[in-house]
N, C-alpha and C positions, 0 to 999 in steps of 0.2 A: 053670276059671272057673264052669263050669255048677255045681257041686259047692259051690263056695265060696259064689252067690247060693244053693243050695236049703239049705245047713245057715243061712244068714243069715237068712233069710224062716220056715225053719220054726221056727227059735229067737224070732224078731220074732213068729209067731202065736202064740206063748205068754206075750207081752206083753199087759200092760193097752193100750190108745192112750192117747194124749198127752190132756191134758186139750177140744185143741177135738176132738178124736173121728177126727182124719185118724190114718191109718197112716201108721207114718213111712217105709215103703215106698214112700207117696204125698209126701212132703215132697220139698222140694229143701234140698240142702245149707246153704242160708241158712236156709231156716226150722227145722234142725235145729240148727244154733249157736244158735237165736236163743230156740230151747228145750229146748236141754241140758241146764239144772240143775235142769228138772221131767220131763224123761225118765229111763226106767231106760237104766243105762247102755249096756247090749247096742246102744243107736241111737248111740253114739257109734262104736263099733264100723263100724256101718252105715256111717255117714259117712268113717272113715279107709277105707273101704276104695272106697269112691269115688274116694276124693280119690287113693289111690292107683293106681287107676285111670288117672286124668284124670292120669297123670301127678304130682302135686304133693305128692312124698313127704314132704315137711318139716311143713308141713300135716297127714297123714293121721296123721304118728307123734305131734302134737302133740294131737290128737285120740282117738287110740287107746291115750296115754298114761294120758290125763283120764279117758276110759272104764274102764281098767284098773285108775284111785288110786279110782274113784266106788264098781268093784265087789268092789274088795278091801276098802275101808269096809263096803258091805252085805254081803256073806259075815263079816268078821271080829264085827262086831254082832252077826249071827244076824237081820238084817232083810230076811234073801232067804234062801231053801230051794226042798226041791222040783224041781221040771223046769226053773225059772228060778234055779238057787242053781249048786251046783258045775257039771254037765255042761252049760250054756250055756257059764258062765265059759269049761270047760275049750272044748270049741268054739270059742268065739270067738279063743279066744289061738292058738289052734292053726293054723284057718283066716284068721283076720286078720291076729293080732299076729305071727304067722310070718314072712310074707311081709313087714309092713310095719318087723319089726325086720332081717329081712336088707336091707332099702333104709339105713335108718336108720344103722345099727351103720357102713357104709361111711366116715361123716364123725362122729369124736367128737363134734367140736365140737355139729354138728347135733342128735347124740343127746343132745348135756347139754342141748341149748337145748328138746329135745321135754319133756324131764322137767323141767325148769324152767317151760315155759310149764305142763303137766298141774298140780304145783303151784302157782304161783301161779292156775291159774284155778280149783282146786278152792278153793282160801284165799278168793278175793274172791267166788265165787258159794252162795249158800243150797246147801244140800242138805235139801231136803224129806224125803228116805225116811228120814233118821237125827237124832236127835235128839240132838246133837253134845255138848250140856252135860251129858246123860249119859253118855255114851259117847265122850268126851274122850281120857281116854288110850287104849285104842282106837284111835280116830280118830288118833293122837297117833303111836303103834305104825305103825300101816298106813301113814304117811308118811314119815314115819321110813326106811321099808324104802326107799324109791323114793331119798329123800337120799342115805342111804348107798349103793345103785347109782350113783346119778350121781357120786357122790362118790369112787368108786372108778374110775371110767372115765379120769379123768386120769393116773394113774399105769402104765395098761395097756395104753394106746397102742399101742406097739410091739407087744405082746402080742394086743392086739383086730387087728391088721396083720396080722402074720402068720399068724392063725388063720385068719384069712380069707383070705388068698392060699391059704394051704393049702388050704381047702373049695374053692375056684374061686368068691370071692366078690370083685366089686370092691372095694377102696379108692377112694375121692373125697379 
């Protein structure tokens, strides 16, 4: 856990802050929903990984989903590089989405519902870092990819079960 706060915080100090100037290190999980679609993703991250924490897996992967379709948009553009471009990415997925896709994966059902809620709240909320009417298909592509993951989870059931029994991972 010590590990997983120090790559989070020192990937966070390579962030810009949020617009009123707090760290989202300083936020509480409400004021980070509540400024999600003008944060860089990597605070979404932040957040599932509390929430997984705090116990509320369904939450955390619905959040680390959203994080995940925001900064696959900014890499796929070219509106993110640098120390904040792939090796965050890769960080974050690794240390976050790791953990919070072995909770996840346990209940299909739940997982389709995390990548559904990621897209529709990417759909209904702005994205400031990208400017979407150029970079449409694109945009277009990188969602795309997440549909057809969830889209494929219904048919693999049994398949996502057993692999998991296999690793020693629960079933829900």
């Amino acid at each position: 856990m010590k590990r997983l706060r120090f790559v989070i915080f020192a990937c966070l100090g390579l962030l810009a802050a949020p617009a009123s100037s707090q760290d989202v290190k300083d936020m509480s999980n409400a004021q980070i929903v509540a400024a999600a679609p003008d944060l860089h993703p990597a605070a979404l991250y932040v957040l599932a990984s509390r929430l997984l924490a705090e116990g509320k897996g369904q939450e955390a992967a619905n959040w680390m989903y959203a994080g995940q379709l925001r900064y696959r948009i900014l890499l796929a553009t070219g509106q993110i590089g640098g120390r904040e471009g792939r090796p965050l990415f890769d960080a974050l997925t690794e240390q976050v989405g790791r953990p919070v896709n072995e909770y996840i994966a346990g209940d299909v059902d739940e997982w389709i519902a995390a990548m559904n809620f990621a897209l529709e709240w990417d759909a209904a909320e702005p994205n400031p870092r990208v400017d979407v009417s150029k970079h449409r298909a694109t945009v277009d592509e990188v969602r795309g990819g997440l549909e057809r993951l969830r889209d494929s989870l219904d048919g693999r059931r049994d398949e996502i079960a057993r692999e998991r029994e296999k690793n020693g991972l629960e079933n829900r």
